[in-house]
C-alpha positions in Angstrom: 24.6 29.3 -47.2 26.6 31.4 -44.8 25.7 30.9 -41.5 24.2 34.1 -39.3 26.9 33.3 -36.9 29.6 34.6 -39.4 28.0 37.1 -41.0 26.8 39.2 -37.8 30.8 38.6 -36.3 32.6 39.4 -39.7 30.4 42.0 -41.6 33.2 43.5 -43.4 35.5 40.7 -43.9 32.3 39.1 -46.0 31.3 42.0 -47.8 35.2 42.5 -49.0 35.9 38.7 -50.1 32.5 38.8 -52.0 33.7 41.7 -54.2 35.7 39.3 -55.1 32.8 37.5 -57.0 31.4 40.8 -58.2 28.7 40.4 -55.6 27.9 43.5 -53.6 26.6 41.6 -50.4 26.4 44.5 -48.1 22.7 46.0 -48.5 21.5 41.9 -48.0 23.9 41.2 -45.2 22.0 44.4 -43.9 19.2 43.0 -44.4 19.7 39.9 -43.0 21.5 41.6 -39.7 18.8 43.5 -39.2 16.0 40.6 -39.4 18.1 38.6 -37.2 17.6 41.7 -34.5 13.9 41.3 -34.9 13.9 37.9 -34.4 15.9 37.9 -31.5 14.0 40.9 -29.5 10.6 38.5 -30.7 12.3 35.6 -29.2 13.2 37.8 -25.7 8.8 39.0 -25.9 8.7 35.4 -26.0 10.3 34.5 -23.3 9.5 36.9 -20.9 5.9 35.9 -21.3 6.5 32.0 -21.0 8.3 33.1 -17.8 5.0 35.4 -16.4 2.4 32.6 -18.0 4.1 29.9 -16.2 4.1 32.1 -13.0 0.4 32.8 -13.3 -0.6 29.3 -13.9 1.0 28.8 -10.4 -1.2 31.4 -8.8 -4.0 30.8 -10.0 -4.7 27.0 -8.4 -3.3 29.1 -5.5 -5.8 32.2 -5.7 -8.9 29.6 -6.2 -7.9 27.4 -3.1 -7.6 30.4 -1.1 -11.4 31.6 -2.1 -10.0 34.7 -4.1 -12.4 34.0 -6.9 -12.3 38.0 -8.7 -8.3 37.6 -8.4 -8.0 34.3 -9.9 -10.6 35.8 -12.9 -8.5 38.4 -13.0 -5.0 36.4 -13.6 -7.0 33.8 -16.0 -7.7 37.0 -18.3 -4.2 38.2 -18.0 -2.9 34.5 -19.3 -5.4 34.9 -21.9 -3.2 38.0 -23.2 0.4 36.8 -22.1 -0.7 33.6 -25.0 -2.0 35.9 -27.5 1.2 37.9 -27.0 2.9 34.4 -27.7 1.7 33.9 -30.5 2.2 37.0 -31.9 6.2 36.8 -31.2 6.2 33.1 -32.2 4.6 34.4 -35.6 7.2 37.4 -35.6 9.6 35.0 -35.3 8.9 32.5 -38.2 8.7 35.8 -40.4 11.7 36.8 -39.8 13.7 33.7 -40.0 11.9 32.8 -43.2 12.4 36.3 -44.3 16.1 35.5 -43.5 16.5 32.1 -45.5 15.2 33.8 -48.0 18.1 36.4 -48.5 20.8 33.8 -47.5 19.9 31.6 -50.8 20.7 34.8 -52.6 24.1 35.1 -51.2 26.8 33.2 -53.0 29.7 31.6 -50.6 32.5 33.6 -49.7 35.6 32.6 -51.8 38.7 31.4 -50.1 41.7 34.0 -49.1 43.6 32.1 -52.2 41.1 32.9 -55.2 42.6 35.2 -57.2 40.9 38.5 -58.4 39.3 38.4 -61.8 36.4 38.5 -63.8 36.4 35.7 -66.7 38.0 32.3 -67.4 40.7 34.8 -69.2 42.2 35.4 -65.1 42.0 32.1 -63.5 45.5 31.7 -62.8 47.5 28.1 -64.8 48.8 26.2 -61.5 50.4 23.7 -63.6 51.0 22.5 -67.2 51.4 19.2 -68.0 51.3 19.2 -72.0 53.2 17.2 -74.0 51.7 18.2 -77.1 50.9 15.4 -79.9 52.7 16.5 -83.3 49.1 15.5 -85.4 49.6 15.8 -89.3 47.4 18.1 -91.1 45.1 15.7 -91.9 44.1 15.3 -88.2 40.3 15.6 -87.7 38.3 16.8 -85.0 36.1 14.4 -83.2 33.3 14.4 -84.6 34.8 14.1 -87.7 36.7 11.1 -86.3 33.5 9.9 -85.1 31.3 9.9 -88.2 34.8 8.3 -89.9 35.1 5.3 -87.3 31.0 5.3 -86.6 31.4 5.6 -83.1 29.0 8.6 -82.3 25.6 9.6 -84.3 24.7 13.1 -83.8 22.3 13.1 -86.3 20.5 10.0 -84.5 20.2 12.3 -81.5 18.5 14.5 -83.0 16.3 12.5 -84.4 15.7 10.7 -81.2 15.5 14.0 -79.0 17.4 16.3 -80.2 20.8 18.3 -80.4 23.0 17.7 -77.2 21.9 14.5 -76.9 24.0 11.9 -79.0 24.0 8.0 -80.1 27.0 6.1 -79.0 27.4 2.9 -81.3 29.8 -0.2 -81.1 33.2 1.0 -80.2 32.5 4.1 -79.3 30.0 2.7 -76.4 32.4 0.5 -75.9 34.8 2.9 -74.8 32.4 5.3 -72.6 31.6 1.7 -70.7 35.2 1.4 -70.3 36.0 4.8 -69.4 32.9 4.7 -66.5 34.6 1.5 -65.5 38.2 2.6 -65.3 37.2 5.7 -63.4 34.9 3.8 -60.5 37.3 1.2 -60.5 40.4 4.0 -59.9 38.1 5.4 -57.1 37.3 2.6 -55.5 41.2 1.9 -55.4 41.7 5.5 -53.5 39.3 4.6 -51.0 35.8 6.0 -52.4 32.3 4.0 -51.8 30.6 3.6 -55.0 26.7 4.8 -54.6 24.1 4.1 -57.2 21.8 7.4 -56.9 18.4 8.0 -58.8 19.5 10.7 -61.5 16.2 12.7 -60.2 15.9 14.9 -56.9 13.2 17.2 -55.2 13.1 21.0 -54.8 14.7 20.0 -50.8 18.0 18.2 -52.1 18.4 20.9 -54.9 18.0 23.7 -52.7 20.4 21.8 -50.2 23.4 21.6 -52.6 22.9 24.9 -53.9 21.6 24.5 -57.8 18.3 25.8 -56.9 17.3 28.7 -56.9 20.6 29.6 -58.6 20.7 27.2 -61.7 17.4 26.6 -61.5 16.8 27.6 -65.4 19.5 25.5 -66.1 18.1 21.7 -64.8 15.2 19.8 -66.8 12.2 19.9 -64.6 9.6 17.3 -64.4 6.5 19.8 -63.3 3.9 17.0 -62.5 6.0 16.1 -59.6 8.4 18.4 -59.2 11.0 16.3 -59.7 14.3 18.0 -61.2 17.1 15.6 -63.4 20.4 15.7 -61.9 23.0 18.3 -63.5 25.7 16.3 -61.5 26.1 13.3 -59.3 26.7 15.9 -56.4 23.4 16.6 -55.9 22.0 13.3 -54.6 25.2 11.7 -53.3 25.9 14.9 -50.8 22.0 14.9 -50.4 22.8 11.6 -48.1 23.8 13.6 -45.9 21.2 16.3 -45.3 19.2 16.3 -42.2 22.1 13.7 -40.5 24.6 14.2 -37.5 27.3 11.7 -38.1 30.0 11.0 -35.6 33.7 12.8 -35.9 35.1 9.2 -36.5 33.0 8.7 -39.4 35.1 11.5 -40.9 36.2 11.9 -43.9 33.2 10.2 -46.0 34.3 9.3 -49.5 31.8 8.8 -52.0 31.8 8.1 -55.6 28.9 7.8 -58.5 28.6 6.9 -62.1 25.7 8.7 -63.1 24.0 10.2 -66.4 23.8 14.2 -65.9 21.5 16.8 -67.6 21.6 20.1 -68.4 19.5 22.6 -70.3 22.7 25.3 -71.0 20.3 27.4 -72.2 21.5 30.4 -74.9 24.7 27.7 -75.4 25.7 28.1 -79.5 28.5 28.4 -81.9 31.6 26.4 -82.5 32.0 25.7 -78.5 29.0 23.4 -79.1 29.9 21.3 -81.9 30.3 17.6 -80.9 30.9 16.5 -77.5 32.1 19.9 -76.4 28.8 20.5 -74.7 25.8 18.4 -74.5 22.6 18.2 -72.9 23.2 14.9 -71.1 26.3 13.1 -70.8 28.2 10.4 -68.5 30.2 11.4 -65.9 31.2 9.9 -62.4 31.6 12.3 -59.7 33.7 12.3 -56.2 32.1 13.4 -53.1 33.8 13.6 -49.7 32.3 15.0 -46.4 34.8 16.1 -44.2 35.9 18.4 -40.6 36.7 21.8 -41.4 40.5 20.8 -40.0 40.7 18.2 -42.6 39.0 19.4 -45.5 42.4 21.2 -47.1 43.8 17.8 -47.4 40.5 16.6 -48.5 40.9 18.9 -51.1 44.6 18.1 -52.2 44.0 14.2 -52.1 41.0 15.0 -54.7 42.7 17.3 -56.5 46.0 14.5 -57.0 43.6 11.5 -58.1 42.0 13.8 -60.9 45.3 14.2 -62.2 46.4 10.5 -61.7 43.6 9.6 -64.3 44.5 12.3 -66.7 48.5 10.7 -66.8 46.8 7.2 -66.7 44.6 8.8 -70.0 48.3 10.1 -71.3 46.3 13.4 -72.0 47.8 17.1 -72.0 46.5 18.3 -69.7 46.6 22.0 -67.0 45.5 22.7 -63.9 43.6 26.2 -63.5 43.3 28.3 -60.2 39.6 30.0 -60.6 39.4 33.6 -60.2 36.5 35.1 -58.1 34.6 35.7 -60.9 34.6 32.7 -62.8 33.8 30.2 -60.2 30.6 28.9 -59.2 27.7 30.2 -56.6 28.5 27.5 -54.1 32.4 27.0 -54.4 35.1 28.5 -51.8 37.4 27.2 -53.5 38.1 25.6 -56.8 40.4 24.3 -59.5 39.2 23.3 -63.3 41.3 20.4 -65.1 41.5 20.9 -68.6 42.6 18.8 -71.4 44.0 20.0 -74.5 41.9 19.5 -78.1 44.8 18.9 -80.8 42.6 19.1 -83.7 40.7 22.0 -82.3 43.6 23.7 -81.0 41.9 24.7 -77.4 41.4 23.7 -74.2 38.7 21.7 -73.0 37.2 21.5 -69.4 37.0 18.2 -68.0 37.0 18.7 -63.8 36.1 21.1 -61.7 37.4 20.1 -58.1 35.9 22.2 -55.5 35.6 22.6 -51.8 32.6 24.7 -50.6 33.5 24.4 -46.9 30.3 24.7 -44.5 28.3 26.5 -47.3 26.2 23.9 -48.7 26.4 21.9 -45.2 24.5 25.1 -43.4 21.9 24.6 -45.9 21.7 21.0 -45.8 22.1 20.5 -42.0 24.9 18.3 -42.3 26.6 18.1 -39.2 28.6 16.0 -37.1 29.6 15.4 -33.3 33.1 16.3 -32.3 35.0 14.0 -29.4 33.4 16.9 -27.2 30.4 16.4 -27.9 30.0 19.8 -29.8 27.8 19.4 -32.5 29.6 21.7 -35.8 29.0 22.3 -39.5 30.7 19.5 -41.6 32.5 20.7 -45.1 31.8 19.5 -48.5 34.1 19.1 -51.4 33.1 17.3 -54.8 34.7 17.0 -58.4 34.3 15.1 -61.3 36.3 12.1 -62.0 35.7 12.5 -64.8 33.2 14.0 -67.1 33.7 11.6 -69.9 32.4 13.9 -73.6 35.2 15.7 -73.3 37.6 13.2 -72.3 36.6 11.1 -75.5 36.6 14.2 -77.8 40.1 14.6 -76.0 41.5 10.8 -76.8 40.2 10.5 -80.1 41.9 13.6 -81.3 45.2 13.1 -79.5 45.6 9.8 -79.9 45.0 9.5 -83.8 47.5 7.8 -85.8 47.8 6.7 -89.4 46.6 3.1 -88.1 44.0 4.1 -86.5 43.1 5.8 -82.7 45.2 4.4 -80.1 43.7 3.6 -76.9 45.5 4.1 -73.6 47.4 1.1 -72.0 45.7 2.3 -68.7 42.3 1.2 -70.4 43.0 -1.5 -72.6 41.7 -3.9 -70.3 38.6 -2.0 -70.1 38.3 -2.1 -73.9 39.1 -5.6 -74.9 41.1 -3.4 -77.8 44.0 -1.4 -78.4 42.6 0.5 -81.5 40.0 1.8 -83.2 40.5 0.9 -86.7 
């Protein structure tokens, strides 16, 4: 969440750039401002009567040894008010700062000077194309078609089992998710990345810390018996490390990495944009998570953004990089770029990464913070991305990489796959 710090010193400058996200910030950043003034003439109250309490408690000892009984009675009833008054302020206080969390979780992040204006996914600005399109034959199938043809995936299964968005992978084509997890932790470990092994469910605290709740919060399967929520993403418990922790600047940058399975509810999701792998209910994906200084995270955020598109050229995909507009990025994100792959059969473009960097936004509201070689204690930044989100990247290769002989797999994973076609 933005911190009180920024928005009390740049009013303006926050209300402008979140325009930008179609978010009219200024009545809550009121709000907030004005809260923030009550807490602070509570916290002076407060004070002021710890000051004249600890004063009378001197006296008092004093006014008894001296035989000034009526006085000393007198000064006992007078600390009797200064701690009601106390309490009061104290209570004052806690209102108003809870009152204040409360409106900060409603505030999305300010977007970075870069993000273009825009609304949809129609005005994120292309950064780069990299498509060297695949001349298929008219005969070329979709995926799911290509899957029912080579029995890789059951979609009816799934729905059997537990329903739609949740399909059954079967001999080569669980063969090749296995690979694909494995080629992409084994690439990340390569670029320096830890690999963690998180549980793939999280309380309210680590949901609220990384920003899905109370945001997404219709959007993430909840377990009500003990409030447990299943993870949309790997971010969630990876960065949630990290909550509550002052590391040291030299510990900086932390590079993380997870296979994990994700869920997601994408309630209202229909049509031809759902068909197949092109949006599911739980999938595979493994996720990149670095914590960084706020001087660094810019290259943090380059270096990310470079390996995402290593793996794409290593999965000899088409592929384009997009520039998110303020309106088409995410609650949390300052700054982000989508990698999308392009679908030859379906003729469209698929989204496979998103590579963000929310700056000290989600570290404010974790507490994620770390010591500086002067001691100072500062806000860390976060940046995640997926590396990669693997239904899309198999709808991607089997379509693409169709051939009369069957579907070619990438030399890159080959050695992952024990084969070189599906046939």
């Amino acid at each position: 969440m933005l911190t009180l710090k920024y928005i009390t010193e740049h009013t303006e400058e926050a209300v402008a750039a979140l325009a930008k996200k179609h978010f009219d910030a200024r009545p809550l950043l009121e709000q907030v401002i004005e809260l923030d003034a009550q807490r602070k003439n509570a916290q002076r109250m407060q004070d002021d009567c710890a000051a004249e309490l600890n004063k009378l408690s001197k006296q008092i000892g004093l006014l008894f040894k001296e035989g000034k009984t009526a006085e000393a009675e007198q000064a006992k009833q007078k600390t009797a008010e200064l701690k009601e008054t106390v309490k009061l302020q104290s209570e004052k206080m806690e209102q108003a700062e809870n009152q204040i969390t409360e409106i900060l979780l409603q505030i999305p992040n300010v977007p970075h000077p870069s993000v273009p204006e825009g609304k949809t996914a129609e005005d994120n600005v292309v950064e780069k194309e990299a498509a060297e399109m695949v001349q298929l034959t008219d005969e070329a199938l979709p995926h799911w078609d290509l899957a029912k043809k080579y029995d890789l995936i059951d979609f009816d299964l799934g729905v059997k089992i537990a329903g739609a968005g949740f399909p059954v992978y079967k001999g080569k084509g669980a063969q090749l998710q296995r690979a694909l997890i494995n080629f992409f932790l084994d690439e990340a470990r390569k670029a320096g990345y830890t690999e963690i092994m998180p549980p793939t469910v999280v309380n309210a605290a680590s949901g609220y810390g990384t920003g899905q709740l109370p945001d997404k919060e219709g959007q993430m399967y909840h377990c009500p018996a003990d409030d447990l929520y299943l993870i949309p993403t790997a971010e969630v418990p990876v960065t949630n490390i990290y909550r509550d922790v002052i590391l040291d600047e030299k510990q900086l940058p932390i590079k993380n990495c997870a296979y994990t399975q994700c869920f997601r509810r994408e309630a209202g999701s229909y049509g031809k944009d759902v068909r197949g792998l092109n949006r599911l209910h739980e999938f595979s994906k493994v996720e990149i998570v670095r914590i960084d200084t706020p001087e660094h995270s810019e290259e943090s955020h380059k270096e990310m953004l470079a390996h995402v598109e290593g793996l794409l050229q290593k999965l000899e995909l088409p592929y384009r990089i997009l520039r998110l507009c303020g309106g088409d990025m995410s609650f949390t994100a300052s700054l982000c770029f989508d990698f999308e792959v392009y679908s030859q059969a379906q003729k469209r473009w698929l989204e496979v990464s998103s590579v963000s960097n929310f700056q000290n936004y989600q570290a404010n509201r974790l507490k994620c913070r770390y010591r500086n070689a002067d001691k100072k204690i500062q806000l860390c930044h976060t940046l995640n991305g997926s590396a990669l989100a693997l239904p899309r990247i198999v709808a991607a290769l089997l379509e693409n990489h169709q051939t009369p002989e069957g579907i070619r797999i990438p030399k890159a994973l080959v050695p992952y796959t024990g084969f070189e076609y599906i046939d």
